[in-house]
C-alpha positions as CSV (number, residue, x, y, z in Angstrom):
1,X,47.1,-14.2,-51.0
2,X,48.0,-10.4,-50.5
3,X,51.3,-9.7,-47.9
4,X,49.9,-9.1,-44.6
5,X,51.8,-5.9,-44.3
6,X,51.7,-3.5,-41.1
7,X,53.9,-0.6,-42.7
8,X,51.9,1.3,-40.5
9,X,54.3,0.3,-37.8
10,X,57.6,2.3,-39.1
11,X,56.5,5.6,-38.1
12,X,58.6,8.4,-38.9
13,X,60.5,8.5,-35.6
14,X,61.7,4.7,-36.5
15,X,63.5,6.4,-39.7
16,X,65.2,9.0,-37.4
17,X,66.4,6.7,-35.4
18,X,67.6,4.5,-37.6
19,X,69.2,7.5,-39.5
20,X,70.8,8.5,-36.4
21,X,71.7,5.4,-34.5
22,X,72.3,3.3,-37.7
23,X,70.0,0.6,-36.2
24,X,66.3,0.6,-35.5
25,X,63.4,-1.6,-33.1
26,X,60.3,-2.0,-34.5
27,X,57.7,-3.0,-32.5
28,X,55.8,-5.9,-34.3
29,X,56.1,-5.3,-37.9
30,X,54.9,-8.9,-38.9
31,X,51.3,-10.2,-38.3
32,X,51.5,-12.8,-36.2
33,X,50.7,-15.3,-39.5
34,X,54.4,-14.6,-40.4
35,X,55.6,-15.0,-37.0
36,X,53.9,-18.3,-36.2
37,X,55.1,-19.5,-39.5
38,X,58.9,-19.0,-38.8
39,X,58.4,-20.2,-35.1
40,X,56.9,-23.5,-36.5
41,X,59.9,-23.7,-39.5
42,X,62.7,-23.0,-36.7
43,X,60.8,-26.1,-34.0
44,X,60.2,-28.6,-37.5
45,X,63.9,-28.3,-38.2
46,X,65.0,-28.5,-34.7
47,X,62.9,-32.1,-34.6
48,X,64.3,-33.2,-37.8
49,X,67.7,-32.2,-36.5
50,X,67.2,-34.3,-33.4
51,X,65.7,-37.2,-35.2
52,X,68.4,-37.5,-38.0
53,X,66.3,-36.9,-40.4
54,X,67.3,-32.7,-41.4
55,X,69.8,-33.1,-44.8
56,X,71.0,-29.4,-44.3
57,X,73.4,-27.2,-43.2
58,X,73.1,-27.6,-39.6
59,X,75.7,-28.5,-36.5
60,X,75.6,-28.4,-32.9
61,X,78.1,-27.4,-30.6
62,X,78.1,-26.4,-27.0
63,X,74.6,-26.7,-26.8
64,X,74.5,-24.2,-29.8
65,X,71.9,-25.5,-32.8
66,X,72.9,-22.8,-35.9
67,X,71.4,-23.4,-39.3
68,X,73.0,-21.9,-41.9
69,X,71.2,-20.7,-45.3
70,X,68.2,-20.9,-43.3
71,X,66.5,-20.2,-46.5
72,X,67.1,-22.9,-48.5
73,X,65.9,-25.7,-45.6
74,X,62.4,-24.8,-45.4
75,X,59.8,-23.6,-48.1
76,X,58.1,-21.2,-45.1
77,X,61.5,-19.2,-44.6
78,X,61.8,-19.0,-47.9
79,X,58.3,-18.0,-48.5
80,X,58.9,-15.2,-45.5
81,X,61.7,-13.6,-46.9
82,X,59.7,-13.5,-50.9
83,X,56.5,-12.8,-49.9
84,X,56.1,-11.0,-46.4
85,X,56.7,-7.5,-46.0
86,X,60.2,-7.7,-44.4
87,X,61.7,-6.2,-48.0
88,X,59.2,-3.4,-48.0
89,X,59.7,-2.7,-44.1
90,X,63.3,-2.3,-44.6
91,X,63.1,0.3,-47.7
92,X,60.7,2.3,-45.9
93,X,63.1,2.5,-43.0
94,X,66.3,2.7,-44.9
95,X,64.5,5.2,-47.5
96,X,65.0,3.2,-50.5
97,X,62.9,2.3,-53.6
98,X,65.0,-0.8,-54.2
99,X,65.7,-3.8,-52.3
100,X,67.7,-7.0,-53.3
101,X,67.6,-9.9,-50.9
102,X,71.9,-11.1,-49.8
103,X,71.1,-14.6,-47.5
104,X,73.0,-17.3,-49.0
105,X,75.3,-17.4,-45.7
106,X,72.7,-15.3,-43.2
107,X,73.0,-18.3,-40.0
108,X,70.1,-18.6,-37.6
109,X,71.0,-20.6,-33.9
110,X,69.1,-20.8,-30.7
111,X,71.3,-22.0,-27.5
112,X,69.8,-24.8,-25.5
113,X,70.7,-24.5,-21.5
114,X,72.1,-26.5,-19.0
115,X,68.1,-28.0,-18.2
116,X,66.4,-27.7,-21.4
117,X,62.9,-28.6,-20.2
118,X,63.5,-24.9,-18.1
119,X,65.1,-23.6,-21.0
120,X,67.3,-22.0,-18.5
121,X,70.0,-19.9,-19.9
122,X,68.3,-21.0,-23.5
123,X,67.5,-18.9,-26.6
124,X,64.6,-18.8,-29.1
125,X,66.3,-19.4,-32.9
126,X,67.3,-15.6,-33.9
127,X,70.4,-13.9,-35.6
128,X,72.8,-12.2,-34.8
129,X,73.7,-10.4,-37.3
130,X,75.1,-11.1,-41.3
131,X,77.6,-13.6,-41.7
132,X,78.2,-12.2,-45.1
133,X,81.4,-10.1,-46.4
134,X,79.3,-6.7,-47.6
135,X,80.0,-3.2,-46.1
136,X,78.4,0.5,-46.3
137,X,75.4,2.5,-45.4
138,X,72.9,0.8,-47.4
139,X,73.4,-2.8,-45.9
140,X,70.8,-3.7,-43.6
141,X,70.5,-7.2,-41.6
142,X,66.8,-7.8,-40.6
């Protein structure tokens, strides 16, 4: 199966911007094949979680559910980060010809609220940012 790539969607104003501001939005650089299948990954762990039955890296805490090495948990995150275009997005915005993948301690959470069936004050899984010790210009977290 080819990548479903949409490099068409870092135009060159993206680039500028993330040369000027150091960080960049894109507006749906994923088909939504990729986004479904981390969507699904995130809700399968969060079930396994619940039922006992996740042997990972996972805790909750103040209504905070983080995974970390999100990457290692799930064959579809892992498959996302090798085979989508998320490396090639992030060389044509950073202006690179090389990219090398740093996740081992990347954490993904979501926040459940105070009524969870409103999902009030609640989060979709995301991250932050790295949880990793590297520095400089060339270090972008997607």
């Amino acid at each position: 199966m080819t990548a479903l790539l949409k490099l068409a969607s870092v135009r060159a104003a993206d680039i500028e911007a993330y040369e000027r501001d150091g960080a960049v939005m894109l507006e749906q650089p994923f088909e939504a094949f990729w986004i479904d299948g981390l969507v699904s990954a995130f809700e399968e762990i969060q079930r396994d979680f619940a039922a006992g039955t996740f042997k990972g890296d996972i805790f909750e805490q103040a209504g905070r559910l983080e995974i970390t090495g999100a990457l290692g948990h799930h064959p579809f995150i892992r498959r996302w980060a090798l085979e989508s275009p998320a490396a090639q997005i992030v060389a044509k915005v950073i202006g690179s010809r090389q990219i090398r993948l740093y996740t081992d301690h990347d954490v993904a959470f979501g926040k459940r609220g105070p009524e969870e069936s409103a999902r009030i004050g609640a989060t979709s899984f995301h991250i932050d940012g790295s949880a990793w010790g590297f520095r400089g210009a060339m270090v972008p977290s997607f």
